[in-house]
N, CA, C and O of each residue as an XYZ file, in Angstrom:
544
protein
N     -13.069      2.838     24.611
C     -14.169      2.620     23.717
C     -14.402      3.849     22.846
O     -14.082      3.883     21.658
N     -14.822      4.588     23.328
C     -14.982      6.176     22.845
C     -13.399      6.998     22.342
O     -12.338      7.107     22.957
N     -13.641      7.278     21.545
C     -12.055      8.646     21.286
C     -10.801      7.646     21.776
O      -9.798      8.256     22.146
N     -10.755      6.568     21.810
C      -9.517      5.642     22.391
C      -9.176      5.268     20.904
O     -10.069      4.921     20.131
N      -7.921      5.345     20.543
C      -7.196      4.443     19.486
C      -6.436      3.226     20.074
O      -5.963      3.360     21.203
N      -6.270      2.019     19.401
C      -5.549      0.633     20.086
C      -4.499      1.163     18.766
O      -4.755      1.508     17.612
N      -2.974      1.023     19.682
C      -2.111      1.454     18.939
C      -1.722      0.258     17.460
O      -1.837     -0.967     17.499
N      -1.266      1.086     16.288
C      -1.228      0.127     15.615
C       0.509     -0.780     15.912
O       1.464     -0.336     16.549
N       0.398     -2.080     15.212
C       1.942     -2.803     15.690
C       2.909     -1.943     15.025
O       2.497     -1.055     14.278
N       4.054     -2.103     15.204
C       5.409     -0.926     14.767
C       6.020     -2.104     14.517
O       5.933     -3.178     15.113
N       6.878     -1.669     13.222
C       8.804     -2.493     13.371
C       9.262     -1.492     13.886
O       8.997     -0.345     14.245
N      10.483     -2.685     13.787
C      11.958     -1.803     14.572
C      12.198     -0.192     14.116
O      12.454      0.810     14.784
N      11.972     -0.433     12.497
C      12.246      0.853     11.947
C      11.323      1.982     12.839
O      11.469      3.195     12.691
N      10.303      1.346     13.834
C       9.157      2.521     14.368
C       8.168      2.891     13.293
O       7.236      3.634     13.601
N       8.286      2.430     12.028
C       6.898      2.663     11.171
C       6.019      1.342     11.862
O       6.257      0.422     12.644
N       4.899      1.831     11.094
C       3.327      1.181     11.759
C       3.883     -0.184     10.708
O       4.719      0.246      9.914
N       3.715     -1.133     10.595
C       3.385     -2.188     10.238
C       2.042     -1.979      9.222
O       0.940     -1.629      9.644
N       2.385     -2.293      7.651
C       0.674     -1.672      7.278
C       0.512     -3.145      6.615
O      -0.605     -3.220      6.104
N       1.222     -4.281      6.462
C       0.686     -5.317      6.089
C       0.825     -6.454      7.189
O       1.714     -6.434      8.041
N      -0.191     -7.497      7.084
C       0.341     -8.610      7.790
C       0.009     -9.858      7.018
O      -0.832     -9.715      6.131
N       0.434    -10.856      7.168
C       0.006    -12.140      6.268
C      -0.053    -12.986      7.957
O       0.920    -13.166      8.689
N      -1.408    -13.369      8.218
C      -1.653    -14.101      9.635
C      -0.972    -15.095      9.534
O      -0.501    -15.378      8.433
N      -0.727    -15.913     10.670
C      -0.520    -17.251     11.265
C      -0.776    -18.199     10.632
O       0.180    -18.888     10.276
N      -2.259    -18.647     10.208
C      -2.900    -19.465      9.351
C      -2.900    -19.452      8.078
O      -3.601    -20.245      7.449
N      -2.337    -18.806      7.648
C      -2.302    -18.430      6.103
C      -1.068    -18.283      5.183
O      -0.035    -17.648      5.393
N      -1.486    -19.147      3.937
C      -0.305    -19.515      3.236
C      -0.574    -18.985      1.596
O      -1.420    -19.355      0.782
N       0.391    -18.084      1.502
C       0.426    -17.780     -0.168
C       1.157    -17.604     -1.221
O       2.212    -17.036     -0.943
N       0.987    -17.945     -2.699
C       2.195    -17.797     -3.487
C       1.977    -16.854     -4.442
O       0.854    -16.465     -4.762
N       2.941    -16.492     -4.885
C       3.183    -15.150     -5.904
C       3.979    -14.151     -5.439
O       4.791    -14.469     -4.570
N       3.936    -12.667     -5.920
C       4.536    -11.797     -5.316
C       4.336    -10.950     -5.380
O       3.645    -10.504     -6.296
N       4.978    -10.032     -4.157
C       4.164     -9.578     -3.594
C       5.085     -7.995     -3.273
O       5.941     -8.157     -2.403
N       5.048     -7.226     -3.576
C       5.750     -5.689     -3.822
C       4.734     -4.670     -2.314
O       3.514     -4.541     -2.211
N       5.469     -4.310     -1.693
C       5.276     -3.587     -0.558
C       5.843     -2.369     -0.004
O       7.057     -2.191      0.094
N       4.986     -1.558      0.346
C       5.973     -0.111      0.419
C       5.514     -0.272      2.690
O       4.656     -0.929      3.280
N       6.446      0.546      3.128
C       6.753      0.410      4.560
C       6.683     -0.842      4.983
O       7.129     -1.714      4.238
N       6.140     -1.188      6.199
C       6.696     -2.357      6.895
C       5.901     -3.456      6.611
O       4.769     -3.100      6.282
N       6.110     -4.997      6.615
C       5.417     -5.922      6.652
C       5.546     -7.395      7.619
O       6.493     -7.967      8.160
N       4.689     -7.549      7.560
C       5.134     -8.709      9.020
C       4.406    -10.036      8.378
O       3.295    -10.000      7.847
N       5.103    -11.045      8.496
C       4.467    -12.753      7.636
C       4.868    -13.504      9.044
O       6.009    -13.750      9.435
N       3.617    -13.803      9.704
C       3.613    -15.194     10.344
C       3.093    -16.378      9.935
O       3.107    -17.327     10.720
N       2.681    -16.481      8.952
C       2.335    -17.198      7.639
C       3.404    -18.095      6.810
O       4.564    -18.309      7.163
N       2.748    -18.595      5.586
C       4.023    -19.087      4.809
C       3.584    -18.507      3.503
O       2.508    -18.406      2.913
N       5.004    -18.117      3.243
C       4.683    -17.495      1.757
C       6.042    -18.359      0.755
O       7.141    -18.815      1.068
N       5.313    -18.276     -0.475
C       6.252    -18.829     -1.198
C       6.351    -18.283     -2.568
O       5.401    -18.450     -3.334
N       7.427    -17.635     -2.959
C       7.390    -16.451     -4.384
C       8.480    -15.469     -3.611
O       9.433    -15.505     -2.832
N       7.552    -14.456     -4.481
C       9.011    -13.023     -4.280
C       8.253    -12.016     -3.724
O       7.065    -11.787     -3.950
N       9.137    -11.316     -2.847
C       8.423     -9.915     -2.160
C      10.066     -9.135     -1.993
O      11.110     -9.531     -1.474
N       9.637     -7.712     -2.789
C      10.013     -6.741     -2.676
C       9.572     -5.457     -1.615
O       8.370     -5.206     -1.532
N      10.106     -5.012     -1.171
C       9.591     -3.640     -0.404
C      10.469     -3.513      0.274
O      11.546     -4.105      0.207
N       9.951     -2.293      1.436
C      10.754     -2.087      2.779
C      11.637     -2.128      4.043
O      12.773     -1.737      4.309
N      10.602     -2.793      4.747
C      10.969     -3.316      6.432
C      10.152     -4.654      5.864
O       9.178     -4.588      5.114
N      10.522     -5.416      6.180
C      10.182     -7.044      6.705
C      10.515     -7.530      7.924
O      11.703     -7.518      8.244
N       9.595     -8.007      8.758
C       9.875     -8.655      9.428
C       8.989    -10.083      9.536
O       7.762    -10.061      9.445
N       9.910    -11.591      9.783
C       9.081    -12.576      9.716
C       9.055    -13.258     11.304
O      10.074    -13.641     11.880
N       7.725    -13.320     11.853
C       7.865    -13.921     13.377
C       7.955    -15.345     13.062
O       7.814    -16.120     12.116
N       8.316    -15.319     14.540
C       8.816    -16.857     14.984
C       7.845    -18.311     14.137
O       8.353    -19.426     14.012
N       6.412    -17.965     13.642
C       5.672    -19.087     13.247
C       5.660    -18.585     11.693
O       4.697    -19.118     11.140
N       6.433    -17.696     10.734
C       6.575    -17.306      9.369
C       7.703    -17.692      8.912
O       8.858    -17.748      9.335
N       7.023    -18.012      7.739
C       8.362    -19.018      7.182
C       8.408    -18.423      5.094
O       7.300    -18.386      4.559
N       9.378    -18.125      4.396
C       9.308    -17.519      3.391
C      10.337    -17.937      2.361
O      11.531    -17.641      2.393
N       9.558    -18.855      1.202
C      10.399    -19.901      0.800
C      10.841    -19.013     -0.871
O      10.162    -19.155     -1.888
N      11.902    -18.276     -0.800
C      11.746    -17.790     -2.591
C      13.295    -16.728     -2.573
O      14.431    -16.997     -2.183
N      12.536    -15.089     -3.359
C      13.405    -14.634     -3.071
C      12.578    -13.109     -2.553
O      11.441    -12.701     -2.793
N      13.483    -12.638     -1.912
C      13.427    -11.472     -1.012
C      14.718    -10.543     -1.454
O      15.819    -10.996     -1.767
N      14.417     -9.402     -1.422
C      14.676     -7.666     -1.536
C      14.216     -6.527     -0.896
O      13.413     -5.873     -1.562
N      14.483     -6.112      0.175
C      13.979     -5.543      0.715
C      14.786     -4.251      1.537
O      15.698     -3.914      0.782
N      14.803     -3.737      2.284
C      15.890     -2.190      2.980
C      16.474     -2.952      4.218
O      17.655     -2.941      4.567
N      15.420     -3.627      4.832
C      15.545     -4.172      6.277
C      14.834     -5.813      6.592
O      13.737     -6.279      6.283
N      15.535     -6.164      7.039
C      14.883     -7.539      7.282
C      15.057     -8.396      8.976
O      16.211     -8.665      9.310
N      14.272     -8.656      9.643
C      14.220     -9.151     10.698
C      13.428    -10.036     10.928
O      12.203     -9.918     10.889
N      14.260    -11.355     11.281
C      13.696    -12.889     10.999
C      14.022    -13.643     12.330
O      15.045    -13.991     12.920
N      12.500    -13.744     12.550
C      12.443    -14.648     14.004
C      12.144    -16.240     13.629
O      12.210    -17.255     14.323
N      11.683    -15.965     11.827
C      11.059    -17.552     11.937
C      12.402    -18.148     10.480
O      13.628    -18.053     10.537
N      11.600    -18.685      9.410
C      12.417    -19.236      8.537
C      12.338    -18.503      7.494
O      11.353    -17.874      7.107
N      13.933    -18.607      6.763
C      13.829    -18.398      5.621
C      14.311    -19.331      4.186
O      15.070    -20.248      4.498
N      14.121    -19.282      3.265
C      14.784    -20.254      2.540
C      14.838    -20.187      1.041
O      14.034    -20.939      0.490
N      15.664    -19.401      0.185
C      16.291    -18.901     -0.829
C      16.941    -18.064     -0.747
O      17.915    -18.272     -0.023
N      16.854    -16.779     -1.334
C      17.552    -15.629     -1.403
C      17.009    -13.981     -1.160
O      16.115    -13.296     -1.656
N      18.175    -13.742     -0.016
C      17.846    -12.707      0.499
C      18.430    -11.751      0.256
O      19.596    -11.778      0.653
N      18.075    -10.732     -0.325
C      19.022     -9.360     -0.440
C      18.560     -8.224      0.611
O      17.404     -7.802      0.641
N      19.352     -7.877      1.273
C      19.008     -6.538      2.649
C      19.967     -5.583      2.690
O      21.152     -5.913      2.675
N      19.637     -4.459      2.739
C      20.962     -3.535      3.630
C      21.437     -4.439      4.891
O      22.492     -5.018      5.153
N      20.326     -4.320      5.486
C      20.109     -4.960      6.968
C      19.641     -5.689      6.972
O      18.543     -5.576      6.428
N      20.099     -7.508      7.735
C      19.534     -8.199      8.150
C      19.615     -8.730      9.393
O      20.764     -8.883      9.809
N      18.685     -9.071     10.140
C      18.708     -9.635     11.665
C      18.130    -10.814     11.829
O      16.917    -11.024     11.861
N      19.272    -11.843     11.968
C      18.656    -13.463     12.466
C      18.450    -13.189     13.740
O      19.210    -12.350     14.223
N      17.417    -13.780     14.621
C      17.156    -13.889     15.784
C      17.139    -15.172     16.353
O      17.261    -16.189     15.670
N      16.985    -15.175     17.659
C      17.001    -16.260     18.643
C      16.355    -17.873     18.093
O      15.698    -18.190     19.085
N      16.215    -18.853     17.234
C      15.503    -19.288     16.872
C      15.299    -19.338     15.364
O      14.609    -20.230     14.870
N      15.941    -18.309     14.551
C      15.415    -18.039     13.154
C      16.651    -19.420     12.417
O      17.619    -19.993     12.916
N      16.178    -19.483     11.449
C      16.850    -20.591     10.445
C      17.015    -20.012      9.050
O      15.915    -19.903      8.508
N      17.982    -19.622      8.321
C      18.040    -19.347      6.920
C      19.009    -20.288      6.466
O      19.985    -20.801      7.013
N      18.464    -20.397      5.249
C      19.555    -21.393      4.193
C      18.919    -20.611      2.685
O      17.831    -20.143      2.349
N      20.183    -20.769      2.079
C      20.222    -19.768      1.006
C      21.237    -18.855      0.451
O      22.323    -19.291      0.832
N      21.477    -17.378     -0.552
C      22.152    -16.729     -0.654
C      21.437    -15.206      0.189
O      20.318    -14.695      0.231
N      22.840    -14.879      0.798
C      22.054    -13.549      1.885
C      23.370    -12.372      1.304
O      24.577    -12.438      1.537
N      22.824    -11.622      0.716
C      23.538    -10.386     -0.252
C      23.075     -9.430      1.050
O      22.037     -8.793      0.871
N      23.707     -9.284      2.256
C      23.571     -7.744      2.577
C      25.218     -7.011      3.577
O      26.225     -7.666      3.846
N      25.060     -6.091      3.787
C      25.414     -4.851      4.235
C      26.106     -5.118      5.723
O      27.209     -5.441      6.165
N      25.036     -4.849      6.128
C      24.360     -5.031      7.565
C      24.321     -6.605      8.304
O      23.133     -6.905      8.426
N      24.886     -7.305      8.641
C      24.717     -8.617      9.472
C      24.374     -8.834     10.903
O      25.317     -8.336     11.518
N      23.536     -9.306     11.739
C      23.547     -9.903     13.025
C      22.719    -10.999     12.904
O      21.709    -11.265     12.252
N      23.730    -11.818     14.065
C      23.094    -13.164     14.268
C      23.102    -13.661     15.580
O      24.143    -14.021     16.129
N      21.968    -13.703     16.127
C      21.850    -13.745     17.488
C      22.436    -15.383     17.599
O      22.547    -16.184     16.671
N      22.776    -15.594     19.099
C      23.259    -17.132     19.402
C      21.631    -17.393     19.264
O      20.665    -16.632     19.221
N      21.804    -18.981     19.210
C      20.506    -19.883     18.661
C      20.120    -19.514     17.249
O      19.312    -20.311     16.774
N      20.440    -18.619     16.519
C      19.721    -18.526     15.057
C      20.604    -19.443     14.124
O      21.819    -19.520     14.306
N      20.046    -20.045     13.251
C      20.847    -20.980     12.521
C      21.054    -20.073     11.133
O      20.252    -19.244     10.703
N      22.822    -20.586     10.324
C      23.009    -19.512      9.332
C      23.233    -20.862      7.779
O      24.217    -21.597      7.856
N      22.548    -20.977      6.893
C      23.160    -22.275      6.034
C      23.286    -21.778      5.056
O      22.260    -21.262      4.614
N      24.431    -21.671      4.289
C      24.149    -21.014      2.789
C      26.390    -19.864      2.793
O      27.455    -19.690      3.387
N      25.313    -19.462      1.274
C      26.621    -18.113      0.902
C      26.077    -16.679      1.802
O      24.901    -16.380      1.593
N      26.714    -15.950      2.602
C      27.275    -14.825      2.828
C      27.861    -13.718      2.314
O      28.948    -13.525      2.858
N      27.500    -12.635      1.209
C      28.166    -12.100      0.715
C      27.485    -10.479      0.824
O      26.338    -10.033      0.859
N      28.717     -9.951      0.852
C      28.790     -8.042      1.198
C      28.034     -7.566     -0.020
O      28.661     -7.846     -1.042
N      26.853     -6.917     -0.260
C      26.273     -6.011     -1.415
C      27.710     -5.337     -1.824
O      28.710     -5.143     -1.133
N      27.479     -5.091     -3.014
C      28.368     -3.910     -3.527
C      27.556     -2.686     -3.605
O      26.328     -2.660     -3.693
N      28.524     -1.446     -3.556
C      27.256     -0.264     -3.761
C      26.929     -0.088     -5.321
O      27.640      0.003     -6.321
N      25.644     -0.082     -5.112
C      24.555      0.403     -6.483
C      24.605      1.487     -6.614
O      24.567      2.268     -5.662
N      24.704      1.836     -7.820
C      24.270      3.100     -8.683
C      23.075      3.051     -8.939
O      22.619      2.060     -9.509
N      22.116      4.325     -8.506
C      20.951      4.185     -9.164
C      20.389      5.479     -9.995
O      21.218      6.370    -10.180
N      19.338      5.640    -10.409
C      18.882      6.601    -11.055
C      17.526      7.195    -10.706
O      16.487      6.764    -11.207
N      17.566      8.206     -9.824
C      16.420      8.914     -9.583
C      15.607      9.612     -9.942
O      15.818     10.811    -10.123
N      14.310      8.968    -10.164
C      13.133     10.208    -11.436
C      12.528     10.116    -10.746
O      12.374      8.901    -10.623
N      11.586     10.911     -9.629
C      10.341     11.161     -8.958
C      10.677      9.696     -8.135
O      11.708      9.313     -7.583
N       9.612      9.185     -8.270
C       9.100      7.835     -7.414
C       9.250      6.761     -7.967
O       8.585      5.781     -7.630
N      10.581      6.705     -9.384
C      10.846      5.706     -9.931
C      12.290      5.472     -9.540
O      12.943      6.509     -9.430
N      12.961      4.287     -9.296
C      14.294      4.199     -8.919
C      15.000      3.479     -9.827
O      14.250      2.544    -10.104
N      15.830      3.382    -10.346
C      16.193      2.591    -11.216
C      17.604      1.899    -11.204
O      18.459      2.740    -11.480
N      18.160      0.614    -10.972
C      19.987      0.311    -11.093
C      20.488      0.440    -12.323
O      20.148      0.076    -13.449
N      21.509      1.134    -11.783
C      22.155      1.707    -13.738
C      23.622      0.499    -13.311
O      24.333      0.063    -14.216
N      23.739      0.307    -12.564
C      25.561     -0.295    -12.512
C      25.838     -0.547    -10.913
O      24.948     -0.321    -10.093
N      27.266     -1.082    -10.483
C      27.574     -1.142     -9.797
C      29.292     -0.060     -9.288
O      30.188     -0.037    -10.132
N      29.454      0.520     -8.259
C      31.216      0.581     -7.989
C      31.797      0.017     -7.413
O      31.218     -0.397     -6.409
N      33.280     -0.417     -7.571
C      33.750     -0.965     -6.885
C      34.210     -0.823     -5.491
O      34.846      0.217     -5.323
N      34.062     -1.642     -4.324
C      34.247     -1.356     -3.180
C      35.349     -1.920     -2.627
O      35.635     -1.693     -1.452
Protein backbone atom coordinates (compact mmCIF):
# COMPACT_ATOMS: atom_id res chain seq x y z
CA UNK A 1 0.00 0.00 0.00
CA UNK A 2 2.51 2.50 1.22
CA UNK A 3 6.10 2.98 -0.78
CA UNK A 4 4.99 -0.44 -2.73
CA UNK A 5 5.11 -0.10 -6.62
CA UNK A 6 2.82 -2.98 -8.64
CA UNK A 7 5.31 -3.74 -11.29
CA UNK A 8 4.52 -2.34 -14.61
CA UNK A 9 3.77 -5.34 -17.63
CA UNK A 10 7.18 -5.86 -19.75
CA UNK A 11 7.63 -7.37 -23.42
CA UNK A 12 9.97 -9.73 -24.33
CA UNK A 13 12.24 -6.93 -25.33
CA UNK A 14 12.08 -6.30 -21.12
CA UNK A 15 10.84 -2.65 -21.83
CA UNK A 16 7.69 -1.67 -19.73
CA UNK A 17 4.82 -1.94 -22.04
CA UNK A 18 3.66 1.93 -22.18
CA UNK A 19 0.55 1.34 -24.34
CA UNK A 20 -2.33 -1.02 -24.16
CA UNK A 21 -5.54 -1.13 -26.29
CA UNK A 22 -7.94 -3.43 -23.66
CA UNK A 23 -9.90 -6.50 -24.41
CA UNK A 24 -13.13 -4.66 -25.04
CA UNK A 25 -12.09 -2.22 -27.26
CA UNK A 26 -12.05 -1.69 -30.88
CA UNK A 27 -10.35 1.07 -33.04
CA UNK A 28 -9.56 2.48 -36.43
CA UNK A 29 -6.91 4.74 -37.74
CA UNK A 30 -3.34 4.89 -36.95
CA UNK A 31 -1.59 4.73 -34.73
CA UNK A 32 2.52 5.56 -34.45
CA UNK A 33 4.18 4.29 -31.15
CA UNK A 34 7.52 4.58 -29.64
CA UNK A 35 8.57 1.34 -27.10
CA UNK A 36 6.32 -1.43 -26.48
CA UNK A 37 2.62 -1.96 -27.15
CA UNK A 38 0.23 -4.63 -26.37
CA UNK A 39 -3.59 -4.86 -28.39
CA UNK A 40 -5.98 -7.32 -26.89
CA UNK A 41 -8.48 -5.44 -28.67
CA UNK A 42 -9.28 -5.08 -32.37
CA UNK A 43 -7.73 -2.60 -34.29
CA UNK A 44 -8.13 -1.86 -37.79
CA UNK A 45 -5.67 0.77 -39.82
CA UNK A 46 -1.90 1.15 -39.51
CA UNK A 47 0.49 1.18 -36.55
CA UNK A 48 3.99 1.92 -36.73
CA UNK A 49 6.47 1.74 -33.77
CA UNK A 50 8.55 -0.60 -31.75
CA UNK A 51 7.80 -3.87 -29.84
CA UNK A 52 4.25 -5.11 -30.52
CA UNK A 53 2.85 -7.56 -29.05
CA UNK A 54 -0.86 -8.88 -29.80
CA UNK A 55 -2.48 -11.40 -27.02
CA UNK A 56 -4.36 -14.27 -27.59
CA UNK A 57 -8.01 -12.14 -27.62
CA UNK A 58 -6.20 -9.11 -30.19
CA UNK A 59 -6.78 -9.21 -33.45
CA UNK A 60 -5.18 -6.38 -36.09
CA UNK A 61 -6.71 -6.06 -39.42
CA UNK A 62 -4.36 -3.51 -41.82
CA UNK A 63 -0.83 -2.83 -42.04
CA UNK A 64 1.93 -3.08 -39.48
CA UNK A 65 5.78 -1.88 -39.23
CA UNK A 66 7.29 -2.28 -36.47
CA UNK A 67 11.24 -3.66 -34.88
CA UNK A 68 9.54 -6.65 -33.14
CA UNK A 69 6.40 -8.36 -33.27
CA UNK A 70 4.84 -11.11 -31.10
CA UNK A 71 1.43 -12.52 -31.94
CA UNK A 72 -0.59 -14.71 -29.73
CA UNK A 73 -3.87 -13.59 -31.35
CA UNK A 74 -4.71 -12.55 -35.15
CA UNK A 75 -3.37 -10.88 -37.73
CA UNK A 76 -4.56 -9.92 -41.12
CA UNK A 77 -2.76 -7.77 -43.88
CA UNK A 78 0.65 -6.76 -43.87
CA UNK A 79 3.35 -7.14 -41.67
CA UNK A 80 6.75 -5.78 -41.83
CA UNK A 81 9.26 -6.90 -38.67
CA UNK A 82 12.88 -7.51 -38.12
CA UNK A 83 11.37 -10.02 -35.82
CA UNK A 84 8.39 -11.85 -35.84
CA UNK A 85 6.90 -14.52 -33.44
CA UNK A 86 3.69 -16.59 -34.26
CA UNK A 87 2.67 -18.34 -31.20
CA UNK A 88 0.72 -21.27 -30.01
CA UNK A 89 -2.71 -20.35 -31.40
CA UNK A 90 -1.88 -17.10 -33.43
CA UNK A 91 -3.37 -16.95 -37.13
CA UNK A 92 -1.84 -14.56 -39.83
CA UNK A 93 -2.87 -14.24 -43.41
CA UNK A 94 -1.28 -11.65 -45.41
CA UNK A 95 2.24 -10.32 -46.65
CA UNK A 96 4.97 -10.84 -43.68
CA UNK A 97 8.34 -8.86 -44.92
CA UNK A 98 10.70 -9.88 -42.03
CA UNK A 99 14.20 -10.96 -40.99
CA UNK A 100 13.63 -12.87 -38.11
CA UNK A 101 10.90 -15.88 -38.35
CA UNK A 102 9.35 -18.32 -35.65
CA UNK A 103 6.42 -20.27 -35.71
CA UNK A 104 5.40 -22.14 -32.93
CA UNK A 105 3.40 -25.67 -33.75
CA UNK A 106 -0.43 -24.69 -33.54
CA UNK A 107 0.12 -21.09 -35.01
CA UNK A 108 -1.45 -20.85 -38.36
CA UNK A 109 0.81 -19.16 -41.37
CA UNK A 110 -1.58 -17.95 -44.74
CA UNK A 111 -0.13 -15.64 -47.12
CA UNK A 112 3.56 -14.50 -48.90
CA UNK A 113 6.76 -14.95 -46.79
CA UNK A 114 9.44 -12.83 -47.80
CA UNK A 115 13.21 -11.92 -46.37
CA UNK A 116 13.44 -7.80 -45.83
CA UNK A 117 16.24 -6.60 -47.82
CA UNK A 118 18.69 -4.35 -45.95
CA UNK A 119 17.67 -0.60 -45.87
CA UNK A 120 19.69 2.23 -46.21
CA UNK A 121 18.79 4.87 -44.05
CA UNK A 122 19.61 8.37 -43.16
CA UNK A 123 20.30 9.60 -39.75
CA UNK A 124 19.53 13.30 -38.48
CA UNK A 125 18.93 13.44 -34.67
CA UNK A 126 15.54 11.69 -34.06
CA UNK A 127 14.58 11.69 -37.66
CA UNK A 128 15.22 8.42 -39.69
CA UNK A 129 14.79 8.39 -43.05
CA UNK A 130 14.92 5.27 -46.19
CA UNK A 131 17.15 6.54 -48.85
CA UNK A 132 17.36 2.94 -50.89
CA UNK A 133 17.85 -0.50 -50.61
CA UNK A 134 21.35 -3.16 -51.02
CA UNK A 135 21.47 -6.00 -52.43
CA UNK A 136 21.57 -9.12 -50.35
Amino acid sequence: MFGRKTPSPRSAAGAPISTILGEKTSMQGEIKFSGSMRIDGAFDGTLHGEHLIIGSCGSVRGEISCISCICHGQIHGQLAADTTELKNGSFFEGTLLTRGLSVEPGATLNGDVRQQEEEIHLIDGDNIEKIGTSAT
